[in-house]
TIVO-2410 file (N, C-alpha, C; in nm, 3 decimals):
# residues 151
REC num residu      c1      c2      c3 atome chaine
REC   1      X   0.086  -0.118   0.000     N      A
REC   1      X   0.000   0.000   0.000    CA      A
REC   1      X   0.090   0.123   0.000     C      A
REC   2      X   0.022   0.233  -0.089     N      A
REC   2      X   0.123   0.350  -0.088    CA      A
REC   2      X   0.025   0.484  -0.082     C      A
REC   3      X   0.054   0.565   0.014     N      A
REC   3      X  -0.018   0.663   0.035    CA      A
REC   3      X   0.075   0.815  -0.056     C      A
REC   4      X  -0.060   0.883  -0.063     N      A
REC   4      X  -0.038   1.002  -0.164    CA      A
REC   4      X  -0.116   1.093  -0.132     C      A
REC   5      X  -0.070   1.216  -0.043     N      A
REC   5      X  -0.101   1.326   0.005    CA      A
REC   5      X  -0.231   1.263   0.074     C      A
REC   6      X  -0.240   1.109   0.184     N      A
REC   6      X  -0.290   1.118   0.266    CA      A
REC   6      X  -0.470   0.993   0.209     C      A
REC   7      X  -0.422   1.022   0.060     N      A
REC   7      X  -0.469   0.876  -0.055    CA      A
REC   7      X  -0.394   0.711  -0.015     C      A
REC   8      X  -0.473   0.642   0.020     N      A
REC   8      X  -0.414   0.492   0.062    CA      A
REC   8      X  -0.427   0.439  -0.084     C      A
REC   9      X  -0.344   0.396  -0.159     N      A
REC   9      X  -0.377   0.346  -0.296    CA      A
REC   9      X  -0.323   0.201  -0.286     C      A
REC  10      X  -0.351   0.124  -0.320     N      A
REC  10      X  -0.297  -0.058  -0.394    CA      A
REC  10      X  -0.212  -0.035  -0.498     C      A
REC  11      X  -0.119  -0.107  -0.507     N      A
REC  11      X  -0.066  -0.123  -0.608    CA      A
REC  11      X  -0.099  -0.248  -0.715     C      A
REC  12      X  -0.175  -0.264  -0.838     N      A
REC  12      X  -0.235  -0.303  -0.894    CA      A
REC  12      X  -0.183  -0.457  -0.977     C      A
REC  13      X  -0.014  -0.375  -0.982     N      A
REC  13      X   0.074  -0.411  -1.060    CA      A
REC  13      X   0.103  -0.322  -1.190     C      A
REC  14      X   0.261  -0.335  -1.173     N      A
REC  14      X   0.311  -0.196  -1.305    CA      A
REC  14      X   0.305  -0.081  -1.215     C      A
REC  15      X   0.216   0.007  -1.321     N      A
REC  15      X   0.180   0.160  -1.276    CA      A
REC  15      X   0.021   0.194  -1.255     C      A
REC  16      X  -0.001   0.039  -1.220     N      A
REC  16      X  -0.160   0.055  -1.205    CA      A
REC  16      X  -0.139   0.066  -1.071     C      A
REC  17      X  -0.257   0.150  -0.990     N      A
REC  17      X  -0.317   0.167  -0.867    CA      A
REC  17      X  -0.448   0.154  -0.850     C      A
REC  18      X  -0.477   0.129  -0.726     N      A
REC  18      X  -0.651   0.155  -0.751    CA      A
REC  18      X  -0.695   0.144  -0.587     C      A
REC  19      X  -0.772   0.168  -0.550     N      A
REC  19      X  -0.813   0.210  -0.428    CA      A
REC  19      X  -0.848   0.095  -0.339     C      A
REC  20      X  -0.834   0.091  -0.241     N      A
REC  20      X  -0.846  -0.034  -0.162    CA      A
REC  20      X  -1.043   0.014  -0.057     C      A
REC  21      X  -1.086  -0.140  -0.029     N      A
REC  21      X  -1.185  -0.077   0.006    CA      A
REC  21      X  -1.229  -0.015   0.140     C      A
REC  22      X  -1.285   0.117   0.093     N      A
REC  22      X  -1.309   0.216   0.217    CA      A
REC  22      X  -1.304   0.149   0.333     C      A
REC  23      X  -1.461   0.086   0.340     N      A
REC  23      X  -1.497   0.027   0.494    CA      A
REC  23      X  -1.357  -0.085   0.565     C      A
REC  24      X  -1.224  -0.094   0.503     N      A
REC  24      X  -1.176  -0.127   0.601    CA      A
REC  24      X  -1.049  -0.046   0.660     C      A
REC  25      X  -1.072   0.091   0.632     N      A
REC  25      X  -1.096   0.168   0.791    CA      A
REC  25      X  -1.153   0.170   0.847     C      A
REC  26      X  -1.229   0.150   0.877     N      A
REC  26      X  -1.322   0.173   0.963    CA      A
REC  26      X  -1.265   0.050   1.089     C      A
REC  27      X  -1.179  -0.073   1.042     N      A
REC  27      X  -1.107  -0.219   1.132    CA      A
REC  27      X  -1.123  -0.161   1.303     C      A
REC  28      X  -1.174  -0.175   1.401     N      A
REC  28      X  -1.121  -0.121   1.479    CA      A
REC  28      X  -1.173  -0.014   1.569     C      A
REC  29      X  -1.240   0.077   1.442     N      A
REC  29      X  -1.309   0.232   1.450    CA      A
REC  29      X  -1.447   0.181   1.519     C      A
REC  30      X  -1.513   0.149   1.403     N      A
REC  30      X  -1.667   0.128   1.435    CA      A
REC  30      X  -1.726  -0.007   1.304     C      A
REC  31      X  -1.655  -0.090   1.364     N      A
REC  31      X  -1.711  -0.215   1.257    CA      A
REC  31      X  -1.781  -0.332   1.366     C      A
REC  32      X  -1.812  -0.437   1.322     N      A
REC  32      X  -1.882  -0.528   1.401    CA      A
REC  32      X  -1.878  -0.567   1.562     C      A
REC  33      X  -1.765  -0.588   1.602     N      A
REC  33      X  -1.722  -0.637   1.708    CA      A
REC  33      X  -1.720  -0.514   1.825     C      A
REC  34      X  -1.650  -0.388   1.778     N      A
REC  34      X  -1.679  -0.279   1.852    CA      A
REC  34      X  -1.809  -0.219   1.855     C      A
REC  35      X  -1.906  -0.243   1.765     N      A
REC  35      X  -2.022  -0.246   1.760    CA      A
REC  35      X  -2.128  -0.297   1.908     C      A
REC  36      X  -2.072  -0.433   1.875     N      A
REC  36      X  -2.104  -0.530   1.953    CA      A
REC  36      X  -2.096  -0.519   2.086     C      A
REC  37      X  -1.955  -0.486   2.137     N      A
REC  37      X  -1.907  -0.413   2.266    CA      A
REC  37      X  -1.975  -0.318   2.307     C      A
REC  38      X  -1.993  -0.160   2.212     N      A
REC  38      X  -2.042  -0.064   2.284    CA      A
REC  38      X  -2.232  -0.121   2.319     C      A
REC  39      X  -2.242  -0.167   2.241     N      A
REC  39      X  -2.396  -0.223   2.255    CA      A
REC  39      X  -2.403  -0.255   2.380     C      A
REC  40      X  -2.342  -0.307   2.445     N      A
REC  40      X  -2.338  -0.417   2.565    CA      A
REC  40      X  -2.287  -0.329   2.698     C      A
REC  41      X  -2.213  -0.233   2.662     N      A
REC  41      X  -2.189  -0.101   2.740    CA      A
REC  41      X  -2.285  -0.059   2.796     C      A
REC  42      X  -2.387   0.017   2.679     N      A
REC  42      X  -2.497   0.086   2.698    CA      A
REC  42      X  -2.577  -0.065   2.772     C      A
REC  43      X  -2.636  -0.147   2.763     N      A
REC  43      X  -2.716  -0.208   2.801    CA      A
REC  43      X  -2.689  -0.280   2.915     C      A
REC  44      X  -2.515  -0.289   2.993     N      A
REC  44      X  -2.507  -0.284   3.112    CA      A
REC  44      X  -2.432  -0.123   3.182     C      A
REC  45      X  -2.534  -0.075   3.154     N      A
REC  45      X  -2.511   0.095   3.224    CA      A
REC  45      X  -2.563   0.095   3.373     C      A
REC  46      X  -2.489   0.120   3.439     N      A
REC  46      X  -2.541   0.135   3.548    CA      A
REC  46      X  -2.597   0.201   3.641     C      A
REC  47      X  -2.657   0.297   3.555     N      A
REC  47      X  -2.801   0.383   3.524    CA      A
REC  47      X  -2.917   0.307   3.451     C      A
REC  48      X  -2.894   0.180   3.413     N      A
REC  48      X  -2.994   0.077   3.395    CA      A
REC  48      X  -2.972   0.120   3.220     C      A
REC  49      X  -3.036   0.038   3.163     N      A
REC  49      X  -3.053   0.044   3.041    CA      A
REC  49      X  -3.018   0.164   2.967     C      A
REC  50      X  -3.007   0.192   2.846     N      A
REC  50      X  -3.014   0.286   2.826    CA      A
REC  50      X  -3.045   0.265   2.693     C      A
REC  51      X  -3.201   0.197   2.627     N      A
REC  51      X  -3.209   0.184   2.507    CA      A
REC  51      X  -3.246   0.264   2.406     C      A
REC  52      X  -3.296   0.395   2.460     N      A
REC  52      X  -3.326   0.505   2.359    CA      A
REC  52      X  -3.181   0.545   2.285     C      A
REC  53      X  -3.094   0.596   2.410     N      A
REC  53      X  -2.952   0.665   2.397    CA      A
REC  53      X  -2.884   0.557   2.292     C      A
REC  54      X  -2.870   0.397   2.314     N      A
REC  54      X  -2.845   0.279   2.244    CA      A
REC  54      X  -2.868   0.319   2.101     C      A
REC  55      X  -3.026   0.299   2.031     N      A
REC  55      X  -3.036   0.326   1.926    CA      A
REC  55      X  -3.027   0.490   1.888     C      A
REC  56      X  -3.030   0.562   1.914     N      A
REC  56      X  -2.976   0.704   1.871    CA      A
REC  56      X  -2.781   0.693   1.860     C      A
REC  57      X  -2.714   0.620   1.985     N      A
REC  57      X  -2.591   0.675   1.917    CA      A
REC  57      X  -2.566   0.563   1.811     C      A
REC  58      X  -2.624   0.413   1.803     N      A
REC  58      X  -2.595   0.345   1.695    CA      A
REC  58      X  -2.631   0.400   1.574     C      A
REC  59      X  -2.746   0.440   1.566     N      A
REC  59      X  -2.785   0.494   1.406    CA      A
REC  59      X  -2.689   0.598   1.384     C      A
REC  60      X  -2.659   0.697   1.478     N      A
REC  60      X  -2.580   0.814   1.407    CA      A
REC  60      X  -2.421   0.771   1.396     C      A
REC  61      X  -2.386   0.652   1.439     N      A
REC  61      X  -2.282   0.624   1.438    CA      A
REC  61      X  -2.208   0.558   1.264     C      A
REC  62      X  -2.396   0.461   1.278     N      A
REC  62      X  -2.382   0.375   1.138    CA      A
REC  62      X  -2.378   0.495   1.051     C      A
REC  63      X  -2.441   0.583   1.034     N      A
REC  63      X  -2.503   0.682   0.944    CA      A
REC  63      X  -2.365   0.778   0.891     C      A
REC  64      X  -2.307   0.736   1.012     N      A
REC  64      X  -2.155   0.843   1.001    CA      A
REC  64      X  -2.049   0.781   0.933     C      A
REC  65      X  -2.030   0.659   0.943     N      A
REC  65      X  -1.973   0.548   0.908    CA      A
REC  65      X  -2.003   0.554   0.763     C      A
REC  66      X  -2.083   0.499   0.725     N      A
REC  66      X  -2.170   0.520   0.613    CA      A
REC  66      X  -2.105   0.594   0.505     C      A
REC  67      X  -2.149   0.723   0.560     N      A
REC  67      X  -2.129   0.848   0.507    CA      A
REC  67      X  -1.979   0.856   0.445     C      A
REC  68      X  -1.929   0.812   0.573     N      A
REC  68      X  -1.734   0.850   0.540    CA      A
REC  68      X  -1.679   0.755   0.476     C      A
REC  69      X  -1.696   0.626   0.456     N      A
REC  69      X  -1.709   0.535   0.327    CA      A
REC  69      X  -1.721   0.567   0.201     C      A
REC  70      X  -1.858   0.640   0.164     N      A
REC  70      X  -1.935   0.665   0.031    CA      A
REC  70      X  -1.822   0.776   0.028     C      A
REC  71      X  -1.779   0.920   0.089     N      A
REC  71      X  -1.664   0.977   0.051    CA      A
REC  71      X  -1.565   0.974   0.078     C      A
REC  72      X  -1.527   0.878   0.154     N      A
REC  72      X  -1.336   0.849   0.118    CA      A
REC  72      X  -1.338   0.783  -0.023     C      A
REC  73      X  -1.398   0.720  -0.079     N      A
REC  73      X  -1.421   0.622  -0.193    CA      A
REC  73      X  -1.453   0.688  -0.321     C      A
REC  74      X  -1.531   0.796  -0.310     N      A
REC  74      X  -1.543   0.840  -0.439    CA      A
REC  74      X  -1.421   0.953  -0.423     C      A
REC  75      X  -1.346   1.036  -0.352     N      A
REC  75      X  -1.234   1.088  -0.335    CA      A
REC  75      X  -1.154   1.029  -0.394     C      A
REC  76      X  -1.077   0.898  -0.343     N      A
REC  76      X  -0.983   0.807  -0.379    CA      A
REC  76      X  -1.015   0.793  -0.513     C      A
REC  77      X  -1.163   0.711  -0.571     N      A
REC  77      X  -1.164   0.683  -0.703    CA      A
REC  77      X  -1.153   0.811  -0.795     C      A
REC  78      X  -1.206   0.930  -0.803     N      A
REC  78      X  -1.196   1.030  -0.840    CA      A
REC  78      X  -1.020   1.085  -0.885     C      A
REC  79      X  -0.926   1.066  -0.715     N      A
REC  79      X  -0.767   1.109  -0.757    CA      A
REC  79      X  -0.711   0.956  -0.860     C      A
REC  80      X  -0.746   0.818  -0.859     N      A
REC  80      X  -0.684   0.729  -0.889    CA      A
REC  80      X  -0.745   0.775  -1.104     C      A
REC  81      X  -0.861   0.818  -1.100     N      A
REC  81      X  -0.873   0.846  -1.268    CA      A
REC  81      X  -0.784   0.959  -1.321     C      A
REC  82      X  -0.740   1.047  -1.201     N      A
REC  82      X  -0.709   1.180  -1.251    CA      A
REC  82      X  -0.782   1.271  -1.308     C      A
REC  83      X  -0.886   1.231  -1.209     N      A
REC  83      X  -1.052   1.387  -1.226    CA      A
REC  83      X  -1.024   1.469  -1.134     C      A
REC  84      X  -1.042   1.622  -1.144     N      A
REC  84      X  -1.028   1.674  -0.974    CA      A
REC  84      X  -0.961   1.737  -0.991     C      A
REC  85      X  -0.908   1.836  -0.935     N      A
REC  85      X  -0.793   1.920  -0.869    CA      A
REC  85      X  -0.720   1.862  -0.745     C      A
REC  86      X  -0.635   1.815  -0.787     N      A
REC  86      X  -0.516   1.721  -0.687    CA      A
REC  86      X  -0.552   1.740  -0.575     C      A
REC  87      X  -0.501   1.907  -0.548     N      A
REC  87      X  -0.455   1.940  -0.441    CA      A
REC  87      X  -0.613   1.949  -0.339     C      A
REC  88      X  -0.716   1.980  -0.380     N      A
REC  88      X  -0.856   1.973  -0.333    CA      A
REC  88      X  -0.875   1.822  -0.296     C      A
REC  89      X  -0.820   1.716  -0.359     N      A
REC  89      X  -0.843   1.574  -0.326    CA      A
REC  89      X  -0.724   1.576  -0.217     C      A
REC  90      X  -0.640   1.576  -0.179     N      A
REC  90      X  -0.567   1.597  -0.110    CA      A
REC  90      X  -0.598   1.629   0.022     C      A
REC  91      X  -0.669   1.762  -0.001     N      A
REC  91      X  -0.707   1.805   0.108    CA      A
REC  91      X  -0.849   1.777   0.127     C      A
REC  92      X  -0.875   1.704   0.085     N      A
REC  92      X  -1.052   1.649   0.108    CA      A
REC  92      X  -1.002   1.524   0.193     C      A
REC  93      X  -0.898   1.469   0.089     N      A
REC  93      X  -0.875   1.316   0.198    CA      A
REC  93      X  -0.828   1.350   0.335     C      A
REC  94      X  -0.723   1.461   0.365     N      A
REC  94      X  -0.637   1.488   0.501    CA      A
REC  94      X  -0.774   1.559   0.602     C      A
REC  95      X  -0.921   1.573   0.516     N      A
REC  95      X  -1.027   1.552   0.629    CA      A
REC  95      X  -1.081   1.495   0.669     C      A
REC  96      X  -1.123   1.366   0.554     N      A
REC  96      X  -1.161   1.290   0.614    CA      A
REC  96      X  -1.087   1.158   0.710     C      A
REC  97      X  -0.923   1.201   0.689     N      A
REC  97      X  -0.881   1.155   0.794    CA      A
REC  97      X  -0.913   1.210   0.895     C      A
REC  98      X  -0.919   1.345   0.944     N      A
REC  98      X  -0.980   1.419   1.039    CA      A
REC  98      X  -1.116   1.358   1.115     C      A
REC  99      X  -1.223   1.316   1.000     N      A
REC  99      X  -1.348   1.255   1.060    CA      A
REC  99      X  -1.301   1.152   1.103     C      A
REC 100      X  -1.224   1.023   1.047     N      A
REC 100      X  -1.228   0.950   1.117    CA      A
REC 100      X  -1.160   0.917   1.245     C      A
REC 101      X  -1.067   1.002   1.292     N      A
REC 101      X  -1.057   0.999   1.419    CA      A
REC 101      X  -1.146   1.097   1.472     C      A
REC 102      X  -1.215   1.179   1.430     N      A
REC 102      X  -1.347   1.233   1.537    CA      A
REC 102      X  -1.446   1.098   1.558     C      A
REC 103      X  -1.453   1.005   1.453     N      A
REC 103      X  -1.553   0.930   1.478    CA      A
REC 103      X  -1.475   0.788   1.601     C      A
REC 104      X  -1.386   0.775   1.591     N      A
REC 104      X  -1.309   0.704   1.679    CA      A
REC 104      X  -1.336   0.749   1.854     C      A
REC 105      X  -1.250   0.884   1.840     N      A
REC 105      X  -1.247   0.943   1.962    CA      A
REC 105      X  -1.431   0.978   2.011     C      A
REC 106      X  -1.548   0.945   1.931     N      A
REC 106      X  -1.611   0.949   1.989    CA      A
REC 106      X  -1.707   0.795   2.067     C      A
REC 107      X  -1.670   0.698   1.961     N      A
REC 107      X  -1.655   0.587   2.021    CA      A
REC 107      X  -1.633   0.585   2.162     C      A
REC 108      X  -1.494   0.586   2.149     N      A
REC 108      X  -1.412   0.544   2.254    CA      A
REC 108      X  -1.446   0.626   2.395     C      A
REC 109      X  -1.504   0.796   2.381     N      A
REC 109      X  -1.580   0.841   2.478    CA      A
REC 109      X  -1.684   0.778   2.519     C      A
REC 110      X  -1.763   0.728   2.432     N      A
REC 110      X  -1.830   0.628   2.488    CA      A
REC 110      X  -1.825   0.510   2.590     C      A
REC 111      X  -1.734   0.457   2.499     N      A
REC 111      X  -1.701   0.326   2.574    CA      A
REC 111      X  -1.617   0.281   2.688     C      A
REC 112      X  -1.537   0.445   2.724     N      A
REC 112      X  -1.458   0.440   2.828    CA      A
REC 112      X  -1.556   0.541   2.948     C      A
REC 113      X  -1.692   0.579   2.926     N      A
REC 113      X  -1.747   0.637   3.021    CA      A
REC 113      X  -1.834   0.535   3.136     C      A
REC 114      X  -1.786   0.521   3.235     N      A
REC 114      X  -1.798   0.483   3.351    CA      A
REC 114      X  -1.963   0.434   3.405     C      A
REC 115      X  -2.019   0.542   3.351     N      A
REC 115      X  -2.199   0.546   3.367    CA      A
REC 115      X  -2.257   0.655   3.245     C      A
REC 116      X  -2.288   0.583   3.173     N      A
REC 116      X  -2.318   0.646   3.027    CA      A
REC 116      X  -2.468   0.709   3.079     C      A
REC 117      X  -2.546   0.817   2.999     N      A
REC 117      X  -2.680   0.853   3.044    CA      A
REC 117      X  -2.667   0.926   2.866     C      A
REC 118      X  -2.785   0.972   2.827     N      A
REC 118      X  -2.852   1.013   2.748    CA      A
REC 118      X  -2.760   1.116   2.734     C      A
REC 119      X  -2.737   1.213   2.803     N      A
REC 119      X  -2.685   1.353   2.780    CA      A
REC 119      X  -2.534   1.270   2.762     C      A
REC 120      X  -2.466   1.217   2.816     N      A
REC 120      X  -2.325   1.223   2.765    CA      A
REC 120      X  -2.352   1.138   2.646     C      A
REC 121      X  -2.436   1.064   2.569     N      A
REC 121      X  -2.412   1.007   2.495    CA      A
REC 121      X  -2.460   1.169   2.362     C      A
REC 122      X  -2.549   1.217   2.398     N      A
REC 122      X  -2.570   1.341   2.309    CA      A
REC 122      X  -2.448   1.392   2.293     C      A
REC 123      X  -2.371   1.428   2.435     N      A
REC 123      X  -2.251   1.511   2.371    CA      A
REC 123      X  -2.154   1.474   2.306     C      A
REC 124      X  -2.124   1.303   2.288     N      A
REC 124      X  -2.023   1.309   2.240    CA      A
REC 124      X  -2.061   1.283   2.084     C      A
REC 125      X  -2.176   1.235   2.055     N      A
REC 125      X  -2.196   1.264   1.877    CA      A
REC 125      X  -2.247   1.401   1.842     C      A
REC 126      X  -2.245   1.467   1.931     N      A
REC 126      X  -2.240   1.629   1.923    CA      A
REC 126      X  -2.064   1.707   1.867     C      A
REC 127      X  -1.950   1.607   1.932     N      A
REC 127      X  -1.832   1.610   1.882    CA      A
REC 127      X  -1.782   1.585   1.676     C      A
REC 128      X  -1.849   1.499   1.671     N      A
REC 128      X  -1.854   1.425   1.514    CA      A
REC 128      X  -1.885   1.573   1.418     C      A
REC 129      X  -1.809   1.591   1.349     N      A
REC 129      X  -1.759   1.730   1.248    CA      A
REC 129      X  -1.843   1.651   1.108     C      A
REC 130      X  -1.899   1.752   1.066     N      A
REC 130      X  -1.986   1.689   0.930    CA      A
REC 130      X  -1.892   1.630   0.829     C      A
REC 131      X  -1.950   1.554   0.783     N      A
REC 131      X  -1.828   1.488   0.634    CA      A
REC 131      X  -1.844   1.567   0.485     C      A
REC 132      X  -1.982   1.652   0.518     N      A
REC 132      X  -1.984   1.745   0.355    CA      A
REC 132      X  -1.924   1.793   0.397     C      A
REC 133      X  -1.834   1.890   0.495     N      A
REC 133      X  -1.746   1.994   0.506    CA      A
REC 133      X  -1.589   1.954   0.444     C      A
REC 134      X  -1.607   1.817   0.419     N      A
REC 134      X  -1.461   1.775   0.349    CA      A
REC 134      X  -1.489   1.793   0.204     C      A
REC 135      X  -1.610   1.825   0.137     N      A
REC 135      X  -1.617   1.865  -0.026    CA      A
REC 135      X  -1.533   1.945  -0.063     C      A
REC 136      X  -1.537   1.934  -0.205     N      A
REC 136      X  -1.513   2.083  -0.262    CA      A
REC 136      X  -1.332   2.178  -0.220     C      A
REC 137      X  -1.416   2.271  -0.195     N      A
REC 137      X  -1.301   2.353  -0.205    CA      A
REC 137      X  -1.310   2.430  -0.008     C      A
REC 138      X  -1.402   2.346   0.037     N      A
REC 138      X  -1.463   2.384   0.172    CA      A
REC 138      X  -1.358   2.280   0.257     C      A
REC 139      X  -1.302   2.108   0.187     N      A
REC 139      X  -1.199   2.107   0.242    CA      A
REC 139      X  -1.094   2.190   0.320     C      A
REC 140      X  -1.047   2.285   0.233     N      A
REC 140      X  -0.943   2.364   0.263    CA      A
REC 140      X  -0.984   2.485   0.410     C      A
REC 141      X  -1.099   2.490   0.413     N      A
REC 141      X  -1.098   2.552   0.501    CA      A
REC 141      X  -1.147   2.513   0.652     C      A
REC 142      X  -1.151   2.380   0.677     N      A
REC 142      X  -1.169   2.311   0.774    CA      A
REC 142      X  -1.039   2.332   0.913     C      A
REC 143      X  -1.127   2.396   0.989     N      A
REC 143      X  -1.030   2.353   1.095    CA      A
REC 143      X  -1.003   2.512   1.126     C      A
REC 144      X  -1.066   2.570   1.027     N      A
REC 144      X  -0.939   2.723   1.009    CA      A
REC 144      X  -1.088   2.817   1.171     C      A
REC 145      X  -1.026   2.884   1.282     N      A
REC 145      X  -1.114   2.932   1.336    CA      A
REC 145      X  -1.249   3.027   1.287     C      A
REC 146      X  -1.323   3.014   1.326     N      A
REC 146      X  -1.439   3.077   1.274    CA      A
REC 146      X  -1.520   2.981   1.155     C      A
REC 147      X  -1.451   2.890   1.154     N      A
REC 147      X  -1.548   2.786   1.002    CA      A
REC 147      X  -1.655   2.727   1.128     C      A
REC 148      X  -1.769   2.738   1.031     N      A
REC 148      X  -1.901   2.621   1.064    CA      A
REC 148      X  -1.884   2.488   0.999     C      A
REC 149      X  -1.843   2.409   1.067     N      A
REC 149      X  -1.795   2.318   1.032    CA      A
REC 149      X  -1.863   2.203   1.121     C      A
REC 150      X  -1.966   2.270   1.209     N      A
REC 150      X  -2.040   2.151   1.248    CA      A
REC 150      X  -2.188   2.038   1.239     C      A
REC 151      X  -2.253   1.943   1.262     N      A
REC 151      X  -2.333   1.887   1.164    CA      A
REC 151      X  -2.442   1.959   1.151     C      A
***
């Protein structure tokens, strides 16, 4: 595997490349097994159940997941044809590396909180930075103070 301004590409063979598939970043992040875990978190909370908070942070979790798949993937496929303005793919990908450790670090707030309740589970997918803000030419301005950059 060879990365390019932050692009994970395959090597195909020759001078072929081609993109490896999205969802396995996610290994780790938010795929089955950690899935599985935080599920079991929330449902031994010891504030008792917590199945509303359960399905609200799973859906927005899947939904986020999702999301950052469908555009790391058309990013990647997009720089591997040579469509695009490089440097905009570039910096579209070095955000959505950005999301996916927001989506990590919000996991993991999760799963390392002691007695989970509704409100901390609000705040921490209240943390999760939108993934359209990695489009375009709005990439570039992520991160910069004063951007709305949230969902």
């Amino acid at each position: 595997m060879l990365a390019v301004g932050g692009i994970h590409l395959l090597n195909a063979g020759g001078d072929t490349v081609k993109c490896p598939n999205a969802s396995d970043h996610l290994d780790g992040i938010w795929d089955a097994k950690t899935r599985g875990s935080l599920e079991a978190h929330f449902r031994g909370s010891t504030a008792g159940p917590l199945e509303a908070a359960w399905v609200q942070a799973a859906d927005t979790l899947d939904e986020y997941a999702d999301t950052w798949v469908i555009a790391y993937s058309v990013t990647c496929d997009t720089f591997v044809k040579g469509n695009g303005d490089r440097d905009v793919l570039v910096a579209r990908a070095a955000c959505l590396r950005d999301r996916l450790v927001d989506l990590e670090n919000a996991v993991a707030s999760l799963q390392v909180s002691p007695t989970l309740t509704t409100a901390k589970t609000e705040s921490a997918l209240a943390e999760l930075l939108a993934i359209d803000e990695c489009e375009g030419n709005n990439a570039r301005d992520v991160g910069v103070p004063g951007a709305t950059n949230r969902p």
